[in-house]
C-alpha positions in Angstrom: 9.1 -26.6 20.4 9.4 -23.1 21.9 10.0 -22.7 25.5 6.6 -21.3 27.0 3.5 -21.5 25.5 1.4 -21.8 28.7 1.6 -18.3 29.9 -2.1 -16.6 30.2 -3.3 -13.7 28.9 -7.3 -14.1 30.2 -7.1 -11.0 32.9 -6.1 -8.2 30.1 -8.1 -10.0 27.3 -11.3 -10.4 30.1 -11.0 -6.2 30.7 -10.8 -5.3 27.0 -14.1 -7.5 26.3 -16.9 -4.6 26.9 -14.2 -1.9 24.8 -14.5 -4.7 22.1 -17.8 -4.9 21.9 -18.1 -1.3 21.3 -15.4 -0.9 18.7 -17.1 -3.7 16.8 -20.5 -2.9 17.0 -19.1 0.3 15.4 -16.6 -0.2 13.3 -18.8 -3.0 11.1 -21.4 -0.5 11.1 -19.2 2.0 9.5 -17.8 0.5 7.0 -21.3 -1.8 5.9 -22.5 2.3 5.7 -19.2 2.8 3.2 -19.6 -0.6 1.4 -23.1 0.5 0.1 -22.5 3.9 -0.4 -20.2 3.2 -2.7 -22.1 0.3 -4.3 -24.9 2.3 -4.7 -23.4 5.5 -5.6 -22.3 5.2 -9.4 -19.8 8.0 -9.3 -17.9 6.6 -6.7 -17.0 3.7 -9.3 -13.5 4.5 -9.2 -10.3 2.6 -9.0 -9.3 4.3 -6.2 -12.9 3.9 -4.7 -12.8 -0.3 -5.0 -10.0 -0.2 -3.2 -11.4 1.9 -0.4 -14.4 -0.8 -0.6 -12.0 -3.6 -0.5 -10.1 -1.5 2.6 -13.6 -1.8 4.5 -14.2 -5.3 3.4 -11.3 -6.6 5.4 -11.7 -3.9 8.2 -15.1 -5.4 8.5 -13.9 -9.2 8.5 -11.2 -7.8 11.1 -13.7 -6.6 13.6 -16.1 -9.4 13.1 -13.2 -12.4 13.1 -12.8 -10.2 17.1 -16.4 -11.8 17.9 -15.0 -15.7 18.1 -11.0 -14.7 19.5 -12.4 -11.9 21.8 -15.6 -12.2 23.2 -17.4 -15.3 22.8 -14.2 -17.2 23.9 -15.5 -16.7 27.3 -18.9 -18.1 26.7 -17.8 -21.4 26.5 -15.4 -24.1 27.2 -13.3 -24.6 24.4 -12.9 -28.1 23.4 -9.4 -29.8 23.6 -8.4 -32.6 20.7 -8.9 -32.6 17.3 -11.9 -30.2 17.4 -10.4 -27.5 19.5 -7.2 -27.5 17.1 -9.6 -27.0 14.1 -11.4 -24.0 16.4 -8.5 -22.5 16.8 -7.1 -22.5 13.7 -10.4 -20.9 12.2 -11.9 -18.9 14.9 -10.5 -18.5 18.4 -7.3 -17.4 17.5 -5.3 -14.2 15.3 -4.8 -16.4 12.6 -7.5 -14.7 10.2 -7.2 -11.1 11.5 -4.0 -11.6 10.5 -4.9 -11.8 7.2 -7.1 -9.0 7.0 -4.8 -6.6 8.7 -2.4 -7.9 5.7 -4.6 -7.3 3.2 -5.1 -3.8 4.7 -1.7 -2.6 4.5 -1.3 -4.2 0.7 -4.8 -2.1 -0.2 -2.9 0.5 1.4 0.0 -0.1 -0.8 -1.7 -0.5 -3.8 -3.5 3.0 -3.0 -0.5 4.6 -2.8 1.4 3.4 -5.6 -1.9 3.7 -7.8 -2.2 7.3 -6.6 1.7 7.8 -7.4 1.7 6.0 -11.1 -1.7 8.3 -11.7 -0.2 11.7 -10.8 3.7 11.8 -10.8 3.2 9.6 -14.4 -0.6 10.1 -16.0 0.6 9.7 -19.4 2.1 6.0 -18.8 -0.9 3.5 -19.2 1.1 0.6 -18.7 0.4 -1.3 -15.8 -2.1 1.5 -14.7 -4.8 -0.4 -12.7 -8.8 0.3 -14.4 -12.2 -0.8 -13.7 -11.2 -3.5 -15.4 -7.8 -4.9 -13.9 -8.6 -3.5 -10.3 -11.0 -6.7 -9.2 -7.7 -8.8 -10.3 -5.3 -6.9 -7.7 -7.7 -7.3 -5.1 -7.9 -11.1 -5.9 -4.1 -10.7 -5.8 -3.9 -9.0 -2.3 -6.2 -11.4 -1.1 -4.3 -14.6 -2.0 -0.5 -13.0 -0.9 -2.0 -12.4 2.3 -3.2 -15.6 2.9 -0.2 -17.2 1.3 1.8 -15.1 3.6 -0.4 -16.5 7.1 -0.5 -20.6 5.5 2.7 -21.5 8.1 0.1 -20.0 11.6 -2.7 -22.2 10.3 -0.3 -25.1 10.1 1.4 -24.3 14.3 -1.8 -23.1 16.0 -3.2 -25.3 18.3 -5.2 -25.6 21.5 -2.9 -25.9 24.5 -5.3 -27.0 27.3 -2.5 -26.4 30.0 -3.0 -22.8 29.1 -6.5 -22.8 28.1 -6.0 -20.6 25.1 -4.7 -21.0 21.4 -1.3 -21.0 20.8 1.5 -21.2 17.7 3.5 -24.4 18.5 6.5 -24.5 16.5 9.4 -27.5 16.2 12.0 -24.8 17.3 12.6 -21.4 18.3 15.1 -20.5 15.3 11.6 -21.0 12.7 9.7 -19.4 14.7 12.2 -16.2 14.6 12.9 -16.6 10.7 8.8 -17.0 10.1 8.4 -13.9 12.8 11.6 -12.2 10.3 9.8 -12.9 7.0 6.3 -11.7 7.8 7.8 -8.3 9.6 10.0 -7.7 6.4 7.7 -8.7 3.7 4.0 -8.2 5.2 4.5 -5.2 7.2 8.0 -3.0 6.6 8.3 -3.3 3.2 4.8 -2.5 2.4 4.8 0.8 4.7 8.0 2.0 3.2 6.9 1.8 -0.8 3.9 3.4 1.0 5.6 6.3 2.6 8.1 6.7 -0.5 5.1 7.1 -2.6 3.2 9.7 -0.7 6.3 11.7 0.4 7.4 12.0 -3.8 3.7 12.8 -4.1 3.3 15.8 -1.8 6.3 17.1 -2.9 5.1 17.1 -6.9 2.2 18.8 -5.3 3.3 21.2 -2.9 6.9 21.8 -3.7 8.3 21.3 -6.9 4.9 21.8 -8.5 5.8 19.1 -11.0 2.1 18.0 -10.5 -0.1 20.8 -12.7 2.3 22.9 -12.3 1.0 25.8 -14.0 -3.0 25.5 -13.1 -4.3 28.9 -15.2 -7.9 28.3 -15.7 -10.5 27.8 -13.3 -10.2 24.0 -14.2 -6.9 23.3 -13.9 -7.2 24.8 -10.6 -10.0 23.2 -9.1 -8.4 20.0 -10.8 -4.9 20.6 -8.5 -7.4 21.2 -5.5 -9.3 17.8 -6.1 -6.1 16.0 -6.2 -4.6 17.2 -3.3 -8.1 16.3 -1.6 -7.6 13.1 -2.5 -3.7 12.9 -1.4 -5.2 14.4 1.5 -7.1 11.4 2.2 -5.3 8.8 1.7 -2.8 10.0 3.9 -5.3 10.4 6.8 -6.5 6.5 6.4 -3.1 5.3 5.6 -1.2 7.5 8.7 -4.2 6.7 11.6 -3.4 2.4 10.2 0.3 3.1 10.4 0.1 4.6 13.8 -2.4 2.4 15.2 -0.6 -1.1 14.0 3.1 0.1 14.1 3.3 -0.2 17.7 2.1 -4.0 17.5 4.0 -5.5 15.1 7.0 -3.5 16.7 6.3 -4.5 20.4 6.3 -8.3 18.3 10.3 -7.9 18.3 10.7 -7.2 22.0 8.4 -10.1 22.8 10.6 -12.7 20.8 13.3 -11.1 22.5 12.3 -11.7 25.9 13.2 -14.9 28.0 10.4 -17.1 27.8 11.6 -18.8 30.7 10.9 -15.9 32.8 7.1 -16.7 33.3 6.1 -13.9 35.4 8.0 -10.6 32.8 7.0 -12.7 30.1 3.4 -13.2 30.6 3.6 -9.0 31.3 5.0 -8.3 28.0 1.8 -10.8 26.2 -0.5 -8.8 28.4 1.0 -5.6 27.2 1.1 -6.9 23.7 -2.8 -7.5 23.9 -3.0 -4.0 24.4 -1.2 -3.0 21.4 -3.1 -5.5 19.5 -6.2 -4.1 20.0 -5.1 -0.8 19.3 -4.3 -2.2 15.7 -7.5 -4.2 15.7 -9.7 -0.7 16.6 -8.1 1.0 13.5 -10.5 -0.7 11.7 -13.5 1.5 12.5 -11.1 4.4 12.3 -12.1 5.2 7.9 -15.9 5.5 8.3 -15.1 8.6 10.2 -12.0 9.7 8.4 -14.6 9.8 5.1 -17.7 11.5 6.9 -15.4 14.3 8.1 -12.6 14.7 5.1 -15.1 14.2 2.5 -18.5 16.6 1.2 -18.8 14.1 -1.6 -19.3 10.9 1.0 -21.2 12.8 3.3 -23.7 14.0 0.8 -23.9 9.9 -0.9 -25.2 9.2 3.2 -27.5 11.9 3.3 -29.1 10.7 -0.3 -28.8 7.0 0.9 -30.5 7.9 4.2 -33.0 9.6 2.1 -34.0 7.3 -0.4 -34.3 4.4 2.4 -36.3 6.4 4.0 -38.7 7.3 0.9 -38.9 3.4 0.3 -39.8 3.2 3.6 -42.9 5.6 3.1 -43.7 4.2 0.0 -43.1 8.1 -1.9 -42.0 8.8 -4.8 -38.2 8.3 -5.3 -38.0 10.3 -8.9 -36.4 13.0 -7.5 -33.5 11.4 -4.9 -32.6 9.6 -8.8 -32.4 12.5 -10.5 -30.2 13.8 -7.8 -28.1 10.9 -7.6 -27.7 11.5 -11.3 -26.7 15.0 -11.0 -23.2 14.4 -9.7 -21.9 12.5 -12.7 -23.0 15.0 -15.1 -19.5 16.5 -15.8 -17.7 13.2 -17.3 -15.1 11.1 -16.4 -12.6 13.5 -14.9 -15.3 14.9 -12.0 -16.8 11.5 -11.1 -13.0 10.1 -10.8 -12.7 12.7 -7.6 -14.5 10.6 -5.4 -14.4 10.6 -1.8 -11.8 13.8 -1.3 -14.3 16.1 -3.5 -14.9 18.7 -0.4 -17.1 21.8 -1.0 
């Protein structure tokens, strides 16, 4: 087994409790507000937009998996034995927060490549993801990621010497060829299709025009406007989850690094590591906001939302909020397809 796996993180993880609490309380309130806009909202049933739901599914189960691992833990004694193992593997440790932050940067992947297939290539159908095939990749996302986090679930355990969860593996060399897999194949490899994407992508937009090049009418140019709104977008929610997690899963290689047999640097650099994590836990109420300012289109889905509840509410009439609901999907396909990035 690994060297030290009794160092204590309580002091750092007992200041960042009250911070938590706030970042959760409104981060899952964000994104429940962008899971039934866009349920409710029939224009905003868009490839592009599932995803975006399924982004603020797992940013939700991220913030709320917090609730167990980072505040309750110090509500209670946490059993030892068979029980506290089963806890830990479930609850009071990173091991499903893991898997949502995974399935963030795949949706984030996926977005980018869609986004990429859909305007550097529109004519190729092949492959192209639909309102159809989109529920499949998100069932495909989903199961990778957990796939990817099956080996955690199997190590974590509860170490009463440290009073906390830990990963116990047989030796340090798996635990450095797990930590090498998931950093390759979870996180790097992911970002870099990613930045690839968008980086061909902006300059098919703003350089080489190779995307509408020649926008003459009023449509075409409004259409090259929409797009870039979109681009625009994306880039926003995939950047502030880059720069938020990036600095985690980087810091990870300077903790497996260290000597774990010097207790007192060692229990520093899991302290400072906390710090990181939560940073890359708090990007999860980071899109709710990205939408409300970047986006007319989402903004305008609240304010009818907030208006119909409150008609129900009253008991009025709600003819008119439909008919204005219906309004916005008037011009076909092409103008409902715009979707969050549609700014006026």
């Amino acid at each position: 087994m690994t060297a030290n796996i009794t160092y204590s993180t309580e002091e750092i993880d007992r200041l960042l409790v009250p911070i938590y609490v706030i970042v959760i309380m409104f981060g899952v309130a964000g994104n429940t507000i962008v899971l039934v806009v866009i349920k409710s909202t029939r224009s905003m049933h868009t490839t592009t937009n599932f995803l975006l739901l399924n982004l603020a599914v797992a940013d939700s189960l991220t913030l709320l998996w917090c609730v167990p691992y980072k505040v309750l833990i110090f509500a209670f004694v946490h059993p030892s034995g068979v029980g506290g193992n089963i806890l830990c593997k479930f609850f009071t440790s990173y091991n499903v927060t893991v898997i949502t932050l995974t399935v963030s940067i795949f949706t984030l992947t996926t977005l980018s490549v869609e986004r990429y297939r859909a305007l550097i290539n529109p004519l190729q159908r092949k492959f192209r993801l639909d309102l159809e095939t989109v529920p499949y990749a998100i069932a495909a996302i989903w199961i990778a990621s957990a796939a990817f986090m099956v080996p955690l679930f199997v190590v974590t355990e509860y170490i009463p010497e440290a009073k906390a969860c830990r990963v116990k593996w047989s030796s340090k060399e798996q635990e450095d060829l797990y930590s090498l897999c998931i950093m390759v194949f979870s996180i790097f490899t992911p970002i870099m299709i990613t930045v690839v994407c968008y980086i061909r992508i902006i300059k098919g937009l703003y350089f080489s025009n190779t995307i509408c090049a020649i926008p003459t009418g009023l449509q075409q140019q409004s259409d090259v406007q929409e797009k870039r709104k979109i681009v625009k977008i994306l880039l926003v929610v995939t950047g502030a989850f880059v720069m938020s997690f990036l600095p985690y899963a980087s810091f990870r290689i300077v903790v497996a690094s260290a000597d774990e047999n010097d207790h007192d640097k060692y229990s520093k650099l899991q302290s400072l590591r906390e710090i990181f994590k939560f940073i890359s836990y708090a990007s999860s109420c980071f899109n709710p906001v990205i939408y409300a300012v970047q986006s007319s289109n989402y903004r305008e889905a609240c304010k009818r939302l907030f208006l119909k509840k409150c008609c129900c509410f009253k008991g009025a009439s709600l003819e008119t909020g439909s008919m204005t609901m219906g309004r916005s999907i008037t011009n076909g396909e092409l103008q409902t397809a715009q979707q969050f990035s549609v700014a006026k």
